[in-house]
N, C-alpha and C positions, 0 to 999 in steps of 0.2 A: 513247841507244844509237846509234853509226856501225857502220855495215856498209862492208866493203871485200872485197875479192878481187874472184874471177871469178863465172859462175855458180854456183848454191844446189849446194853439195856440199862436198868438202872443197877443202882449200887456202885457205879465209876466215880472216878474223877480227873481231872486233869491239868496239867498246869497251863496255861494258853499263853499267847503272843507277849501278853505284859507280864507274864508272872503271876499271875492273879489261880490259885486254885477253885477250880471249878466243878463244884458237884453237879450229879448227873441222875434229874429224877428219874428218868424212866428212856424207852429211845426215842431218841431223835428223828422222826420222820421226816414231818416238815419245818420250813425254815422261812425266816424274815433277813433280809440284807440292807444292812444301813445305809448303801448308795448302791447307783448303777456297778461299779467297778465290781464290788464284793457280789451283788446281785451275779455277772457276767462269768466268776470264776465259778459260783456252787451250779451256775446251767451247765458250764462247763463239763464237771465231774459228776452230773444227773443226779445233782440235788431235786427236791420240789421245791421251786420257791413259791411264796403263796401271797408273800409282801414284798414290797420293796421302799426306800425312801428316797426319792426320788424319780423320775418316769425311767421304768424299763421295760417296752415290749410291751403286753398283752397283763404284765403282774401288776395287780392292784397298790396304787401308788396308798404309803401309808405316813408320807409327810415329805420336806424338802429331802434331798438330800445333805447327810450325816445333820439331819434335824428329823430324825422320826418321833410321830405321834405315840405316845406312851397308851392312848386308849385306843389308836387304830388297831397300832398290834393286839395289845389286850383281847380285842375283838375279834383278830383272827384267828388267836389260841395257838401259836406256832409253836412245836416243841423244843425250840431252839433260835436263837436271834444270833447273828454274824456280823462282825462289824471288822475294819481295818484297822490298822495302829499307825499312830505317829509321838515318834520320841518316847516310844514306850509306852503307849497308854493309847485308851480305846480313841480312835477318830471321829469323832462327834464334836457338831459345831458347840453343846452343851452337855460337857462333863457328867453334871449331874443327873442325868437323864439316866444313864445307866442302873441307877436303883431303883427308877420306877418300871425300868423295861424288867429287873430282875425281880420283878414280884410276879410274869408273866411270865417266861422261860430263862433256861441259861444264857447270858451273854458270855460268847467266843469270838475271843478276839486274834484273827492271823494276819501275818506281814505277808503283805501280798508284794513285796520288795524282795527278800531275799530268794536269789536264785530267780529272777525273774516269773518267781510265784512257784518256782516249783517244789518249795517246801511247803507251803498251803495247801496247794492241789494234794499233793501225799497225804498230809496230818487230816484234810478234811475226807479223803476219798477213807482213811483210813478211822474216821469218826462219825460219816456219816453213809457207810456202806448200806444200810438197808430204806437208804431215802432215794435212790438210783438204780446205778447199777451194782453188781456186788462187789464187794471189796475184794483185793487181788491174793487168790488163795494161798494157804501157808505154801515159802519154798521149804522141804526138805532139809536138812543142815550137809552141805557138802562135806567131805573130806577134802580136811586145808590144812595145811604144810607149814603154813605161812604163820599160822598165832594168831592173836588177836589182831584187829583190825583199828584202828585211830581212822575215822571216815574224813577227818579234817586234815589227814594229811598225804592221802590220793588224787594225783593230778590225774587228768583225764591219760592223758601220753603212757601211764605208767597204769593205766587200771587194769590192760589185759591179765598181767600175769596175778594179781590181785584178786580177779572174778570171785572168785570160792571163798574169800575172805569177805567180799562185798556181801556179796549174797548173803552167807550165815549169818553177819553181825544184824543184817535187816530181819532176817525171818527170827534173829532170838532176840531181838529187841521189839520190834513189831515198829520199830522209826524208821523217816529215812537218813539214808545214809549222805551227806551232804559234801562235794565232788569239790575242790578248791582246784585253782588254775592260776596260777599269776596274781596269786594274793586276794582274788574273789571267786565269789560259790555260782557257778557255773549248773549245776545238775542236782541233780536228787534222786535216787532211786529209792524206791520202795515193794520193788519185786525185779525178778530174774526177766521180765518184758523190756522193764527200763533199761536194765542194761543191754539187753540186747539191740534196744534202738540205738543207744547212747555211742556201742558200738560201731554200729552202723555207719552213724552220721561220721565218727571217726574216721573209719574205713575210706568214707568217699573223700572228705577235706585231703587227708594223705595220697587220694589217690591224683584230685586235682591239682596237689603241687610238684607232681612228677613233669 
């Protein structure tokens, strides 16, 4: 998912999980999720969710899951509808549902698969910052030695000396930066926090195989 425009409101656009460019009336406060799954990642990252399709929690069921009602939602006016993707294209049990949902807000579509969601959690924390909590603020652009940065070709073992390159490529791109290991995408940062967790956890795995 690329983000473009000005700041979070309308006038954006963006390209989402399928490809599919998606304009952006206005901001995105609250949110509808086409199943539990999608529902559990935007509570996650301190969406509102305000619908869901199928039962989650306390949030107003607004049809089966990845079978949502085109007139429940309608009804709850969400600024925004979230669904999952499979083989590229939105995950709903009916396809064409998507153009009825898109006559009530934007549908966005993220892979909750790659990186074990942590590239969704980033693209959404970073698209739907004022529905939660806030988005994670600009890093600085470090002094980096190192040139430009290729995020796709950073193994975790090798990111320490990398840091300053991670960092800048995220805070001038406003993506995450996506962490490959042994031929799959392992991590995602999206600010100088994540890495420092990412760090971390590295820190200890090295420390327990001494």
């Amino acid at each position: 998912m690329s983000i473009g425009g000005g700041a979070m409101g309308g006038g954006r656009s963006f390209v989402d999980a399928t490809g599919t460019p998606v304009p952006l009336r206005s901001p995105i406060r609250t949110v509808v999720a086409t199943d539990p799954e999608v529902g559990a990642l935007l509570v996650e990252i301190g969406a509102t969710v305000i619908g869901c399709a199928g039962r989650f929690g306390e949030v107003p069921v607004i049809g089966d899951a990845r079978r949502p009602d085109a007139r429940e939602v309608a009804a709850l006016r969400p600024d925004g509808i979230i669904t999952g993707t499979r083989d590229g294209r939105h995950d709903l049990a009916e396809p064409a549902v998507v153009d009825a949902l898109r006559r009530t807000a934007p549908v966005i579509a993220v892979d909750l698969a790659r990186a074990g969601g942590a590239v969704a959690r980033a693209e959404l924390r970073a698209l739907l910052g004022p529905t939660g909590r806030p988005a994670p603020p600009a890093v600085p652009p470090p002094v980096d030695p190192l040139g430009e940065l290729d995020p796709t070709g950073s193994g975790v073992a090798e990111l320490g000396p990398r840091a300053a390159a991670v960092v800048r490529e995220v805070a001038r791109t406003g993506h995450a930066a996506v962490l490959i290991e042994g031929g799959r995408e392992v991590a995602a940062i999206i600010d100088i926090a994540d890495y420092r967790r990412l760090r971390e956890l590295v820190e200890l795995v090295q420390a327990l195989r001494l």
